[in-house]
C-alpha positions in Angstrom: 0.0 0.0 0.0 1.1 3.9 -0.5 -0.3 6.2 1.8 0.3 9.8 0.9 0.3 13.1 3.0 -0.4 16.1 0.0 0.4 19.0 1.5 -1.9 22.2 0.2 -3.3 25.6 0.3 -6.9 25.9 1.9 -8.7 26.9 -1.0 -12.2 25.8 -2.7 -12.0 22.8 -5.2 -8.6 22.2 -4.2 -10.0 18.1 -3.1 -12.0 17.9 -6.6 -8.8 18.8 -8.1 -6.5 16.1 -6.7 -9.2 13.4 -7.2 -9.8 13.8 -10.9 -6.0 14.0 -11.7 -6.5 9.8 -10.1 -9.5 9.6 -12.3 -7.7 10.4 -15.1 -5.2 8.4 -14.5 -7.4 5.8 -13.4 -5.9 4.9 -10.0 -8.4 3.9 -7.6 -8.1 5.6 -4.2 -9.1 2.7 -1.1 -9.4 5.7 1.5 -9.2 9.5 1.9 -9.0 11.9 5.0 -9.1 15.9 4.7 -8.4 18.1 7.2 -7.5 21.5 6.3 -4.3 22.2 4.1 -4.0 18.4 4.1 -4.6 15.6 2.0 -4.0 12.2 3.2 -4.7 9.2 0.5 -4.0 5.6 0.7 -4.1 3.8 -2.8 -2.6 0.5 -4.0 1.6 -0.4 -4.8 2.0 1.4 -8.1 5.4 1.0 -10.0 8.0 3.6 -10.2 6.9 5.1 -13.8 3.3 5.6 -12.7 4.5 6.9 -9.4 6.3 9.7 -11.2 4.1 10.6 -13.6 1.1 10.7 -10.6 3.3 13.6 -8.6 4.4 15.6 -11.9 0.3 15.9 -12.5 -0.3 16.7 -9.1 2.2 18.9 -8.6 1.1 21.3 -11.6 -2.4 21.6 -9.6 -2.2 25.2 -7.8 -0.7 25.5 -4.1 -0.1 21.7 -4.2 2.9 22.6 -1.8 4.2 18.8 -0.9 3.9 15.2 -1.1 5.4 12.7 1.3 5.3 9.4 2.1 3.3 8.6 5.7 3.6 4.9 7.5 -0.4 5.4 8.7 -3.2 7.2 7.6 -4.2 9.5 10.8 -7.4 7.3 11.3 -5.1 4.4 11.2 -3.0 6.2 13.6 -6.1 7.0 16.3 -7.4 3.3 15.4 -3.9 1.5 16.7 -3.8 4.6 19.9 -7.4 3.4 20.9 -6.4 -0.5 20.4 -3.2 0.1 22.9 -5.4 2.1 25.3 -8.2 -0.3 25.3 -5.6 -3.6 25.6 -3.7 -2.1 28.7 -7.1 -1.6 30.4 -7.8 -4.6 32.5 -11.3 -4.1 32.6 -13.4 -5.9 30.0 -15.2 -3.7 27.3 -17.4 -4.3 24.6 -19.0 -2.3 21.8 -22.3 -3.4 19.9 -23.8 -2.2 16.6 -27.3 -1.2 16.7 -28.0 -4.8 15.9 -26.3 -6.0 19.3 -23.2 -7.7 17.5 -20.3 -7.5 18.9 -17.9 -4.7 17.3 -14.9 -3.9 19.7 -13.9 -5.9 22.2 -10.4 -6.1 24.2 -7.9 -8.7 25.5 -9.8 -8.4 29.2 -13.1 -8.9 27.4 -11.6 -12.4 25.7 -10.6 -13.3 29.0 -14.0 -12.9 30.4 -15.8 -15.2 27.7 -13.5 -17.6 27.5 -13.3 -17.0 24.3 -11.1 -15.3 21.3 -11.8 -12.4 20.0 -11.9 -13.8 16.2 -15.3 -16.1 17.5 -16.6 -13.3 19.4 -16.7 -10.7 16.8 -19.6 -10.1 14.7 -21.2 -12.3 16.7 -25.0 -11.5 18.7 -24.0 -10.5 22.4 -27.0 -12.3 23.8 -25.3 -15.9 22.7 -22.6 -15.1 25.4 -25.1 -13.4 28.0 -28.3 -13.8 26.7 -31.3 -11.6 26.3 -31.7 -9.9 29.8 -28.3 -7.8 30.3 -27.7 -4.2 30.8 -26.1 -3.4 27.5 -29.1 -4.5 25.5 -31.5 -2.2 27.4 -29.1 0.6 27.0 -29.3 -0.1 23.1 -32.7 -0.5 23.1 -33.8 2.7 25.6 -30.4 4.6 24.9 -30.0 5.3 28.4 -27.0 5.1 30.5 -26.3 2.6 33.6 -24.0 2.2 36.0 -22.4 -0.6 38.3 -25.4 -3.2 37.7 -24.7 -6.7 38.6 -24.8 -9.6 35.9 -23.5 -13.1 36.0 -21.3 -14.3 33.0 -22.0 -17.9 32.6 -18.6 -19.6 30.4 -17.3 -23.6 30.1 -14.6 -22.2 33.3 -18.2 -22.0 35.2 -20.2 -19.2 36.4 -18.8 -15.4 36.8 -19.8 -12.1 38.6 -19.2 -8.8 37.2 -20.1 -5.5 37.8 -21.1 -3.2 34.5 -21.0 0.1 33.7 -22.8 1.1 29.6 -23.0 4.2 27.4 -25.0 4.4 24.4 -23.0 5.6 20.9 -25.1 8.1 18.9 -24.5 9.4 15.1 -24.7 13.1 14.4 -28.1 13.4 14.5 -28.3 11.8 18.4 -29.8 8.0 16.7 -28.7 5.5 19.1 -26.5 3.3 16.4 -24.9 0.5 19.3 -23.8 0.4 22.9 -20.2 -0.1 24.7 -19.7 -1.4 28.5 -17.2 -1.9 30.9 -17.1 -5.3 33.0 -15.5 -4.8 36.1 -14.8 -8.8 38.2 -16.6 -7.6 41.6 -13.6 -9.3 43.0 -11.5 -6.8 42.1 -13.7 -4.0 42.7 -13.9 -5.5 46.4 -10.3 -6.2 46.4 -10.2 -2.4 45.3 -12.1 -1.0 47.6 -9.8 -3.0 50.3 -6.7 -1.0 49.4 -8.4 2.2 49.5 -9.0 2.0 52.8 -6.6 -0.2 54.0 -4.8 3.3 55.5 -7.0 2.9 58.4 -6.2 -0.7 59.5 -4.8 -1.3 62.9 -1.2 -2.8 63.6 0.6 -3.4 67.1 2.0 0.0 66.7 -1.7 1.7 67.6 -2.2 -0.7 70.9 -1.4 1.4 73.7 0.3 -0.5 76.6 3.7 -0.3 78.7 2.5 -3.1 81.2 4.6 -6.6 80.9 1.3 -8.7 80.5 0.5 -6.6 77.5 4.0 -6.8 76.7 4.2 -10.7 76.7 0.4 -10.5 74.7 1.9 -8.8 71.8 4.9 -10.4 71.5 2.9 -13.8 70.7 0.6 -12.1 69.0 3.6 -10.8 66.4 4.7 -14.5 66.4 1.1 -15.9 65.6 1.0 -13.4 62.9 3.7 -15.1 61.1 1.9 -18.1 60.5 -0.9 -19.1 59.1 -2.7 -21.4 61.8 -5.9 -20.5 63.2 -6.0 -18.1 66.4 -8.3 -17.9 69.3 -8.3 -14.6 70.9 -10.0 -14.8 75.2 -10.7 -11.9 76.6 -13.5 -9.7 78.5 -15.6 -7.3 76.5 -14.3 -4.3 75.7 -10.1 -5.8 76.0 -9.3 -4.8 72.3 -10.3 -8.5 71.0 -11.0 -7.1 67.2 -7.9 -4.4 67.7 -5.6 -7.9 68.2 -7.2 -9.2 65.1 -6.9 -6.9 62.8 -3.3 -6.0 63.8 -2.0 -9.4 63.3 -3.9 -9.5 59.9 -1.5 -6.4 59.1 1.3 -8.1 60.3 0.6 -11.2 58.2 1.4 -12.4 54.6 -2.5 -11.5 53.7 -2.1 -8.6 54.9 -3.2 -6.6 51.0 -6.6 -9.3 51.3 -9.5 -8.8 52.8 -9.8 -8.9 56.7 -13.7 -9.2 56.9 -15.5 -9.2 60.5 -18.7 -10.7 61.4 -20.3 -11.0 64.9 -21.7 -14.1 65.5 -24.2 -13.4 68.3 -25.2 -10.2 66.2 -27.5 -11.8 63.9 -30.3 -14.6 63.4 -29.5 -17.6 62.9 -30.4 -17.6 59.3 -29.5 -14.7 58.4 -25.7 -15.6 59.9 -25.7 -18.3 57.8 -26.1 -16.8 54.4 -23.9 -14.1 55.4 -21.7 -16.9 56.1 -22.0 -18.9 53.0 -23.6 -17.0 50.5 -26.6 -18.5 48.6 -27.5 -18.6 45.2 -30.9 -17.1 43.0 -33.7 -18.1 44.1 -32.9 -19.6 47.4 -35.3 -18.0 49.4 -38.3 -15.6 49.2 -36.7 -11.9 48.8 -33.0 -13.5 47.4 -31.0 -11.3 45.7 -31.3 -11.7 41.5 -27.8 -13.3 40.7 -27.4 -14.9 44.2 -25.0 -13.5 46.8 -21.3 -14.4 47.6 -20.5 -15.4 51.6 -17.9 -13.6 53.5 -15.8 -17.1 53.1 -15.8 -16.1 49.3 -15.2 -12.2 50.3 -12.4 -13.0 52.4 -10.8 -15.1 49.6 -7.0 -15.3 50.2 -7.4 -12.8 53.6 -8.7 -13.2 56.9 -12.5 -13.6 58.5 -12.6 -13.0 61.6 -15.2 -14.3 63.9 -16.3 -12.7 66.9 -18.5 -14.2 69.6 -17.8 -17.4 68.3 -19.5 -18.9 71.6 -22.3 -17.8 69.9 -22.4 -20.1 67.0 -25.5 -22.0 66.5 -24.8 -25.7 66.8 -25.7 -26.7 63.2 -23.2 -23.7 61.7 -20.5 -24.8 64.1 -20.4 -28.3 61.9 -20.2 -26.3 58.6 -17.4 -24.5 60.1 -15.7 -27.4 61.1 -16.0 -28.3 57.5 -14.5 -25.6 56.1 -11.7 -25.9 58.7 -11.3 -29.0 57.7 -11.1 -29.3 54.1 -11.4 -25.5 52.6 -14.5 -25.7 50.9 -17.6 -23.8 51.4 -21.2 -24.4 49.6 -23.9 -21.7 48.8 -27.5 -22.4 50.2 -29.0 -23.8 47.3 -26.4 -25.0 45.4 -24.7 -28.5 45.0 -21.3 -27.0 43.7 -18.4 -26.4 46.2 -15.8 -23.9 46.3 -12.4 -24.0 47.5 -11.5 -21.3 49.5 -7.9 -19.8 51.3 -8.6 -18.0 54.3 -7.4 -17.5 57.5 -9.6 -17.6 60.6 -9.4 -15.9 63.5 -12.2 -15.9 66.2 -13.0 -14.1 69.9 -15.0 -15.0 72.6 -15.6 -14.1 76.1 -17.0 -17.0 77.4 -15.8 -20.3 78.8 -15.6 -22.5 75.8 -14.3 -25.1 77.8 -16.8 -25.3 79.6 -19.8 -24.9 76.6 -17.7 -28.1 75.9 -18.2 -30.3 78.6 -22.4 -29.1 78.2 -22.1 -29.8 74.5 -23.4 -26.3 73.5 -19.9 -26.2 71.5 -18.2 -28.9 69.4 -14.9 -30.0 71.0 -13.8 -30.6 67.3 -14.4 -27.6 66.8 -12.5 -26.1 69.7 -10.0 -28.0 69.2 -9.4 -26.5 65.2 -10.1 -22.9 66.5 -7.8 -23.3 69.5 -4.3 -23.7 67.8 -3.1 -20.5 69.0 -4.8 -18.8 72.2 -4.1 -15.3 72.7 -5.2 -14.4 76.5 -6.1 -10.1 76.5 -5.9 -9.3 80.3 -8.8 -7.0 81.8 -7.8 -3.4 82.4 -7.8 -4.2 86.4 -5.0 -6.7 85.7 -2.8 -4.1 83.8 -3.5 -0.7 85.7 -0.1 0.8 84.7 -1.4 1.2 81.3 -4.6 3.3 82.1 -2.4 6.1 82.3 -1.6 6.1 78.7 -4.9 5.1 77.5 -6.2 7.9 79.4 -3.5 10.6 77.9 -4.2 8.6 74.6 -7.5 9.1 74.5 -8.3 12.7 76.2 -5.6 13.9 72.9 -7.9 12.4 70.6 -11.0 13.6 71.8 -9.7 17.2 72.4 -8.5 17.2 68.6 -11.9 16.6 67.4 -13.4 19.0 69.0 -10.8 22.5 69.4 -10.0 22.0 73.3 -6.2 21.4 73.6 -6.1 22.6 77.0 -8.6 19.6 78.8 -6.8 18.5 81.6 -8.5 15.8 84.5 -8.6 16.8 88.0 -6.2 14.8 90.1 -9.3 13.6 92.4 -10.9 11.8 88.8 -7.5 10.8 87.4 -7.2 9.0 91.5 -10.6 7.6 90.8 -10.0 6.2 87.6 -6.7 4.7 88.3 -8.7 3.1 91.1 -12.0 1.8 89.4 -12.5 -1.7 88.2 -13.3 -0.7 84.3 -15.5 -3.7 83.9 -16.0 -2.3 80.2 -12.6 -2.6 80.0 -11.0 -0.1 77.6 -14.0 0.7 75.8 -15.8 1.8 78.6 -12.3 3.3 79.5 -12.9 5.1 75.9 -16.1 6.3 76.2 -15.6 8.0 79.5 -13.3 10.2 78.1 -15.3 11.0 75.0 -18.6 11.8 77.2 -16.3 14.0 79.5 -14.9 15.9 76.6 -17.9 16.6 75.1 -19.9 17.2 78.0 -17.3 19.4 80.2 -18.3 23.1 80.0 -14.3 24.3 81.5 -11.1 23.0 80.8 -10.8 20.8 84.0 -12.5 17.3 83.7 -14.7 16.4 87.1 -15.6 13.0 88.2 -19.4 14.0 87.2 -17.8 14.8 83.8 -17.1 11.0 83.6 -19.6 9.4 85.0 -22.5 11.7 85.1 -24.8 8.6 86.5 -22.4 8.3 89.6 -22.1 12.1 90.7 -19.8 10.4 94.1 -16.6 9.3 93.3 -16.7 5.7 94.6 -14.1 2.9 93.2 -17.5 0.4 93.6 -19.7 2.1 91.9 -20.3 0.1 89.4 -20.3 -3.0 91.5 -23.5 -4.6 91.8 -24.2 -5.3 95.5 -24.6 -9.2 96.2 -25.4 -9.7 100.0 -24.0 -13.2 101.0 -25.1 -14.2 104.7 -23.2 -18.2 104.3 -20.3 -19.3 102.7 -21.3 -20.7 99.3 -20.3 -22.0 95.8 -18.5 -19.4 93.6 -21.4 -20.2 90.2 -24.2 -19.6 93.1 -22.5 -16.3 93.7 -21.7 -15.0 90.2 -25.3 -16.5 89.1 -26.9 -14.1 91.8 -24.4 -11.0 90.4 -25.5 -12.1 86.9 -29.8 -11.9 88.1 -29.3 -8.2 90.1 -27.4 -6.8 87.4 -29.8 -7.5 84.8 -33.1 -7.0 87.3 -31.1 -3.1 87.5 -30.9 -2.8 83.6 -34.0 -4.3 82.4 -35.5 -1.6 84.4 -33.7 1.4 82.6 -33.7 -0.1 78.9 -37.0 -1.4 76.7 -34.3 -3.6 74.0 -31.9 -6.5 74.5 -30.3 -4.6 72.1 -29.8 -1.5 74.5 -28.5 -4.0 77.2 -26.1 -5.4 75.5 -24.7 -2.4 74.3 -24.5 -1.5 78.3 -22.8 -4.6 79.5 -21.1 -5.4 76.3 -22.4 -8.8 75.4 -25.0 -9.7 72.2 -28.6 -9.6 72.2 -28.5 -13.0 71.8 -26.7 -13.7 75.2 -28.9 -10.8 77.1 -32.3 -12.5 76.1 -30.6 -16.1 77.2 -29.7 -15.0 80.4 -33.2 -13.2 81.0 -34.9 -16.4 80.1 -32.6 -18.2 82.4 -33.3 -16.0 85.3 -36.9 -16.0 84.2 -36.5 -11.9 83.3 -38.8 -12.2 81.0 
């Protein structure tokens, strides 16, 4: 091929002129492009002779000014630009004529399918994802969408994508096809993992300077470097979630997922399709497409469990399962799934002893309880409430403009001295209440604990007379019933409750049952 560049001045007739001088010389012209004061031609290999004789006659045309020889026409030029843009781009996208065949597709899209591009093009998109997808509603309604769902079934098995669709109009605004992008919604999620993955917690953010902390952390860092399964014991409020998610950042997952569920949190039927995922059609009210688990969201990262006493029997054996052999199953589908992720769980309670009453499977235990990771209570550790306390009244005063809060040496006595049976978190939201609340810059006892105006170490103890010496489960039992008589009282949910004495729902309405509280 010759493709020409004919250099000229911008004057009428000057294109009618060069085109009958190849008329004459009957030399058919395959494609043309004018822009102004240039002529660009691509025609077929001519011999020498013909070659000359073409440029003398086109020459003698007035202000023909130059003609060189060009490698690409410019379309050809913005053709191979778009084809390198569109091949780095590792989402898929695919163009359709206004007869939904395929036009343009890239490398990502041929991935997708399964398929090469050569059987793919020209052909109908609804053989590859039939008649009900977002692109052929865009053609047909010319409207835009964005980030709709659709499953691409292939012979590799049964994909989900996220797609975004434009329609192309001609001059006069005629819709004439259709392009989308396809976006795997494991990458988006993958995606959306890095961008805010700043915020993630290492050991560096756990405030301590007492040795049990010390000797916490240290096996903590150690159990971060493998990849066995962790247990982590402790009271509410000790930082159970903090320890996870540091040692996920600590670990060789560490740019996967970490995804947390609570356990006790949710029904039992909803925990499980969280859990598992379920596919179309499951249930009344299931999600068009089906829904991935968190066992699939975690993929190649960490779930961590929390409350994992509260695991309904018959979800503790499909955990054990998937412990066991790495597999996981949707709710209404035979096909498995192997899955790589790392599980850590928390608990308050005594496992051990749900154990011996069978309300949790030793098996189970056992494949949780490779590593244990103990979090001492705040009352065990008191030389760190200091810096939680500095820690804390820093970051509270930020947020709100008051760098100069300082806390009366009588409360910084009383909370040195007080049990923190919330633990840090209740250690936490002191300090936020008293910031906010404060109308000075010296924090008061009141400030802290509004609902205890005298400064009493005990106050939050709930009194338990004993008049004989008796069993330790008798005495905790009768705790367990005056507490909760004293808060069902001042709250109308289990939710509320728990919140207050930082266990579930689940466990609150158990307990008032057992007590007969209801």
């Amino acid at each position: 091929m010759i493709r020409w560049k004919i250099t000229t001045g911008n004057r009428v007739g000057m294109v009618y002129d060069v085109l009958r001088v190849f008329a004459e010389e009957n030399i058919s012209i395959i494609s043309m492009e004018v822009i102004p004061e240039q002529i660009h031609l691509k025609i077929e290999r001519l011999n020498q002779t013909t070659v000359k004789k073409l440029k003398q006659k086109l020459f003698k045309i007035p202000e023909v000014y130059n003609i060189e020889s060009v490698e690409v026409m410019p379309q050809e030029e913005r053709e191979q630009q778009l084809r390198t843009v569109l091949d780095s781009i590792s989402e898929g996208i695919i163009a359709i004529n206004r007869e939904g065949r395929i036009t343009t597709l890239n490398p990502a899209s041929e991935k997708i399918f399964h398929c090469p591009q050569e059987k793919l093009l020209n052909q109908p998109i609804q053989e590859f994802l039939g008649e009900e997808v977002p692109i052929i509603s865009c053609l047909r309604e010319g409207k835009s969408y964005d980030n709709k769902e659709m499953m691409i079934d292939t012979p590799e098995g049964r994909s989900h994508y996220l797609t975004s669709g434009r329609p192309i109009r001609d001059e006069h605004g005629n819709v004439i096809g259709a392009v989308a992008v396809m976006k795997d919604i494991h990458q988006v999620r993958q995606l959306i993992y890095k961008m805010t993955q700043p915020s993630m917690i290492t050991f560096d953010d756990i405030i301590y300077q007492s040795q049990a902390m010390q000797q916490v952390v240290k096996l903590a860092e150690k159990a971060a470097r493998s990849n066995s399964t962790i247990l982590i014991r402790g009271e509410s409020g000790t930082g159970k979630e903090l320890f996870a998610r540091a040692i996920h950042m600590s670990s060789m997952r560490r740019d996967k997922p970490f995804i947390p569920i609570n356990c006790g949190a949710l029904p039992d039927s909803l925990l499980e399709s969280e859990l598992f995922g379920y596919e179309e059609g499951t249930f009344t009210g299931a999600r068009k497409g089906g829904k991935q688990g968190l066992f699939e969201l975690a993929q190649g990262g960490t779930l961590f469990l929390d409350e994992i006493g509260e695991l309904p029997t018959h979800l503790q054996v499909k955990l054990l399962r998937v412990l066991q052999e790495g597999k996981v199953r949707r709710l209404g589908s035979s096909k498995e799934q192997t899955v790589d992720v790392r599980i850590i769980s928390a608990t308050n309670k005594n496992l051990e002893k749900m154990v011996q009453h069978k309300e949790f499977r030793e098996d189970l235990y056992y494949r949780l309880n490779v590593i244990p990771i103990n979090i001492p209570p705040l009352r065990q550790r008191r030389e760190d409430i200091p810096l939680l306390i500095d820690y804390f009244l820093q970051l509270f005063s930020r947020e709100v403009g008051k760098s100069d809060l300082k806390i009366e040496d009588k409360a910084m006595k009383g909370l040195l001295e007080y049990d923190w049976p919330g633990n840090v978190r209740e250690l936490r939201n002191a300090i936020e209440r008293a910031v906010y609340l404060t109308n000075n810059n010296r924090i008061t006892w009141s400030d802290l604990f509004p609902e205890q105006p005298e400064l009493n170490k005990s106050n939050a103890a709930v009194e338990v007379k004993i008049n004989r010496i008796t069993a330790l489960e008798e005495v905790v039992a009768a705790a367990e019933r005056s507490l909760l008589q004293k808060v069902v009282k001042e709250y109308n949910s289990s939710r509320q409750m728990g919140k207050v004495l930082g266990v579930s729902h689940t466990t609150v309405l158990n307990k008032l049952k057992k007590y007969n509280l209801l």
